[in-house]
N, C-alpha and C positions, 0 to 999 in steps of 0.2 A: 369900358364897354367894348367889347371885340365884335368883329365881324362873324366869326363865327356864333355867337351864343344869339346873334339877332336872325342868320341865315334859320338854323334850328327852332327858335319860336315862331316865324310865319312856317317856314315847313310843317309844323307841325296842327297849326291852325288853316292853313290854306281852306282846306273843306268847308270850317265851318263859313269864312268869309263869302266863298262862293256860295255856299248855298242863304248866306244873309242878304247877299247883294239878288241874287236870285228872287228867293221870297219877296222881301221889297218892291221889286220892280213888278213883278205878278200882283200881289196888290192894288199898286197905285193905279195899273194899268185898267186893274179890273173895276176898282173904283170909277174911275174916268167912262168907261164904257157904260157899266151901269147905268149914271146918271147923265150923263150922255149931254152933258156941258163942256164947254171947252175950258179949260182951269190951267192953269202954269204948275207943272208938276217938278219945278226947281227946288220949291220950299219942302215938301215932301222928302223929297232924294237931298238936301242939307240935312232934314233934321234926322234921318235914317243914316247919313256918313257920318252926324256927328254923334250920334248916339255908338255906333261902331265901336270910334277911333276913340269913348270914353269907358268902352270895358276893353277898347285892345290894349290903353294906356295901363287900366286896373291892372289886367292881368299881366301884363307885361313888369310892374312891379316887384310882382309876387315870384315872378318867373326866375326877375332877374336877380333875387334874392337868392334862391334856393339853389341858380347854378352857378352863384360865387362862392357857395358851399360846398357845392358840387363839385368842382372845380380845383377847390383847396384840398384834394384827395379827402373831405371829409372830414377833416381834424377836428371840427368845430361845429357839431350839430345841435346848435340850440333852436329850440319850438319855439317860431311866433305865432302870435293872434292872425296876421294876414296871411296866415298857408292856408291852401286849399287841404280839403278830405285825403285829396288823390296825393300831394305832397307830403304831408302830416306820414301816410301809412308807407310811402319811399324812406322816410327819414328811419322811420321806424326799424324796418326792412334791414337797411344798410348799417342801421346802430347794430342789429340783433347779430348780423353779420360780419360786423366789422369785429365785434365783443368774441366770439369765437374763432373767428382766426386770429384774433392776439392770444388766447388762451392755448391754443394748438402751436403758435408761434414759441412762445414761455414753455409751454411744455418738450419741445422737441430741442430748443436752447437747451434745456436743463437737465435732458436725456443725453444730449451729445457731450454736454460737459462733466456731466456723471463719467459716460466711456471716456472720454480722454484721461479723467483724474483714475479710473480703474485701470486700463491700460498701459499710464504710465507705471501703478504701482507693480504692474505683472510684470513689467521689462526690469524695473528696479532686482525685483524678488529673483524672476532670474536667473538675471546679472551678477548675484548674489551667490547662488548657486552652483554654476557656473565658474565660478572664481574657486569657490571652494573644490570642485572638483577638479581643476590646473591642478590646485596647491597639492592635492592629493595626487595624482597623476607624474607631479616632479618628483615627490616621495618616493613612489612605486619604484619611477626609472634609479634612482639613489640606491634602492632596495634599502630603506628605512621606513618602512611604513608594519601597521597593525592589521588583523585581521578587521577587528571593527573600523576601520576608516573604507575599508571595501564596501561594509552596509552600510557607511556613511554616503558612499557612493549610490548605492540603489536610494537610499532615500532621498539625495537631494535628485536625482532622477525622477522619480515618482513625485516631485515637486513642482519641477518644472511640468513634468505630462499633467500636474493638476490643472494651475498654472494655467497651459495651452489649452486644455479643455474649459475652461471657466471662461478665457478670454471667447472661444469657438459659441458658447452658449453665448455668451451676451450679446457676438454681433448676429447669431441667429434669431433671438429675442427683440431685435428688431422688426424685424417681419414675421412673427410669429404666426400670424394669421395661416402664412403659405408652409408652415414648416410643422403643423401639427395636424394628428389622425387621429382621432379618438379612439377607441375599439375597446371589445371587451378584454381582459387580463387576469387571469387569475392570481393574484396579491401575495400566495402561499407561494409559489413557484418562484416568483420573481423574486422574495426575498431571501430564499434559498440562491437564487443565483446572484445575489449583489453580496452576499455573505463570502460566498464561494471567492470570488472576484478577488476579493479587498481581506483573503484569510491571511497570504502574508502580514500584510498590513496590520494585522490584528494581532499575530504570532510578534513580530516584531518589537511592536508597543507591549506583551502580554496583557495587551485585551481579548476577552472571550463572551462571545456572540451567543446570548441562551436564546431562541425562538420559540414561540410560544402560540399553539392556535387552537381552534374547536376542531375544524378540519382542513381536508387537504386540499379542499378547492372549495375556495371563495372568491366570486367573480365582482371583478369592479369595470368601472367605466375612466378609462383615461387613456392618454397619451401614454405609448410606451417609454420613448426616447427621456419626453421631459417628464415622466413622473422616477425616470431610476437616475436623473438628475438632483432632484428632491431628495431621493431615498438615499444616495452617496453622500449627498454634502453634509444631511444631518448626522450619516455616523459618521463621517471623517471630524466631526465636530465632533462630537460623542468622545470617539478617542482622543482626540488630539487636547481637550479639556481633561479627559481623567487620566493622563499619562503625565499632566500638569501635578499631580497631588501625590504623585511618587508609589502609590500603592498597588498592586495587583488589583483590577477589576473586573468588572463584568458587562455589558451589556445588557439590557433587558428590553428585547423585543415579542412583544403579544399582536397580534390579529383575530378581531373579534368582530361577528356579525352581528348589527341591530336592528329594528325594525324597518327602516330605511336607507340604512345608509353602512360604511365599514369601516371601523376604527381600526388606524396603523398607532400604535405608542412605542415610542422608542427611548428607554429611560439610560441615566447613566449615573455612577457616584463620583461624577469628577469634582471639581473646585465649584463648579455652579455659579449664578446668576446674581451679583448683585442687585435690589430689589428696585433700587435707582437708577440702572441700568436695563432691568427688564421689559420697559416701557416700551423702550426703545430702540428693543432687538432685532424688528423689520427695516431700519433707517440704512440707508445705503450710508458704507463707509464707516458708519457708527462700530467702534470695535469695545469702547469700554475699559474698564479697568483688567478685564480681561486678556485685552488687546494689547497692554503693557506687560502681560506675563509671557505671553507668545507671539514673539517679531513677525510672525507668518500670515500674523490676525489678516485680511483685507477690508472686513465689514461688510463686502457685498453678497457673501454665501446665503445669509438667510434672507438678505433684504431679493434677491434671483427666486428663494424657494416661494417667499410672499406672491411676491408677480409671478411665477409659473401659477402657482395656487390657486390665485387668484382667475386667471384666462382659462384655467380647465377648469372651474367652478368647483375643485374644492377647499375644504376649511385647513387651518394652519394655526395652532396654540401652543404657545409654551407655558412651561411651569417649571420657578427652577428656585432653591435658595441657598444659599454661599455654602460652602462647605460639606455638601448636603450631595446636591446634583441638580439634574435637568431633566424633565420629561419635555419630547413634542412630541402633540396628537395630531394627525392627519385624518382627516374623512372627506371617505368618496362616497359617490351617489354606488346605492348597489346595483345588481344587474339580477333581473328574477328570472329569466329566458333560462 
C-alpha cells in the first residue's frame, strides 16, 4: 500500500465525505431543534462516523484491488464479483484498448520485418548485378568482349532501376494515405503509354504486346502513380515468365466496359502457375516453384499489387495453369461523368 494510491482515493471522494459530514450534522441539528429537548448528540455523530468509515473501508477494498491492476500496466485484467459498474466498464475500456494496440503493435513489427527481409533481397540482387557489370566492363577495357554482353549490360541496368523503383514504392506504401490522388484516367491511354515505355523491353525478350479494346476512351477512377505501378509489374511478370518457356510469344491485353465497373485482363503463354502455388500468389516473399526457375523471383511484385489494390478499392484475380499461362483481371470502379 503506497502513499500515493491512498492520496488518490480520499481526493477523489473528498466531496462525497463533506457533503456526508454536512448532511449529518443538519439533521441531527434539526432534530434537536424540532423537539426542542436537550439530548447528547455524541451517539448520533458515532453511529454516522461509523457508518462512513464502513463504506470508506468497502470501498476502499474494491479501490485498492483495481489500482494494483492498474498499476501492474494492466497485464492481468481478471473480473471480480467486488468491482463496481463504473470499474467493471474501465477494465473493459482498457482491455478493448489494450487488444488493439498489440494488434497494430504485430502488425507494424511484421511490416518492418517484411521491408528489412525485401531490402535486404534488393541490395543482394544488386550487388549481383553490379558485379556482372565490372566483369563486363574489364572485358570491354581487354577489348575481348561480344556485342551481346553490351545488352547484357542495359539489362542488368534496367534491373537494378527495377530493383530501385520497387524498393522507392514500398517505403512509399508506407504512408500511402499521404502519397495518393485518386482522379479520373482514361485505361486506353495509359496502357498505350506503359506499352510504349517497356517496348524495348518487349523487343528484347521477343515479346509482343497485342491490345485490345471497344473503344478509345474508357474512363476509370484510380491513382495514377500507383495503378501504372500494378499495370508494370504484371507485365514484367507476363514477360519475364514467358521468356522462361523459350518460345516466341505474345501478350494479350483487352480492356472492356461493363455495367459498373472496367476490366483490365492481361494474359500470357509463359510457363504458368502451379495449382499449389496459385493460392498463394499474394503472399509476400512467396516466389514458388517458379521462383527456382528465375533467380530474380523477390515474391513481393504481386504480393505490392494486392495492397495497392486493395487501398484503391480495386479487384485483383489471377488464373493460371502450368504450361499453359496466366491471366490477371483487374477491375476499377467506372466513371459515367
Amino acid at each position: 500500500m503506497n502513499s500515493k494510491m491512498i492520496k488518490i482515493f480520499f481526493i477523489d471522494r473528498i466531496k462525497l465525505i463533506i457533503f456526508y459530514v454536512l448532511n449529518t450534522s443538519l439533521l441531527i441539528n434539526y432534530f434537536n431543534l424540532y423537539q426542542q429537548k436537550s439530548r447528547s448528540i455524541v451517539y448520533p455523530i458515532i453511529v454516522a462516523a461509523f457508518l462512513l468509515i464502513i463504506y470508506l473501508v468497502l470501498d476502499w477494498l474494491k479501490f485498492y484491488q483495481f489500482m494494483k491492476i492498474i498499476m501492474k500496466d494492466g497485464k492481468d485484467f481478471s473480473v471480480k464479483d467486488n468491482y463496481g459498474k463504473e470499474q467493471l466498464e474501465i477494465i473493459k475500456y482498457i482491455k478493448t484498448n489494450q487488444s488493439r494496440h498489440i494488434r497494430k503493435i504485430r502488425t507494424i513489427i511484421s511490416e518492418y520485418k517484411q521491408n528489412i527481409r525485401f531490402f535486404s533481397l534488393c541490395i543482394h540482387n544488386m550487388k549481383a548485378s553490379i558485379t556482372v557489370i565490372k566483369l563486363i566492363i574489364e572485358r570491354i577495357n581487354k577489348k575481348t568482349y561480344d556485342e551481346n554482353e553490351i545488352n547484357l549490360i542495359n539489362h542488368e541496368i534496367n534491373k537494378i532501376h527495377y530493383l530501385s523503383e520497387m524498393g522507392l514504392n514500398m517505403l512509399r506504401f508506407g504512408d500511402f494515405s499521404k502519397d495518393v490522388c485518386p482522379t479520373k484516367l482514361n485505361i486506353v491511354e495509359e496502357m498505350k503509354s506503359i506499352i510504349t515505355e517497356n517496348k524495348n523491353y518487349f523487343i528484347i525478350n521477343n515479346i509482343y504486346p497485342k491490345l485490345s479494346y471497344e473503344k478509345e476512351y474508357i474512363s476509370i477512377i484510380t491513382d495514377k502513380k500507383w495503378n501504372k505501378v500494378i499495370l508494370q509489374q504484371i507485365m514484367s511478370n507476363a514477360i519475364k515468365y514467358s521468356v522462361l518457356k523459350h518460345v516466341d510469344n505474345n501478350i494479350n491485353i483487352s480492356i472492356s466496359e461493363k455495367k459498373s465497373y472496367v476490366e483490365v485482363k492481361i494474359s500470357d503463354s509463359g510457363i504458368g502457375i502451379p495449382d499449389y502455388d496459385l493460392k498463394r500468389a499474394f503472399q509476400p516473399f512467396f516466389t514458388g516453384e517458379n521462383g527456382r526457375l528465375s533467380p530474380n523471383s523477390s515474391g513481393i511484385g504481386l504480393y505490392l499489387c494486392k495492397k495497392i489494390c486493395d487501398k484503391l478499392k480495386h479487384k485483383i484475380k489471377i488464373e493460371s495453369k502450368k504450361d499453359i499461362g496466366t491471366t490477371v483481371y483487374i477491375y476499377y470502379y467506372s466513371d459515367y461523368d
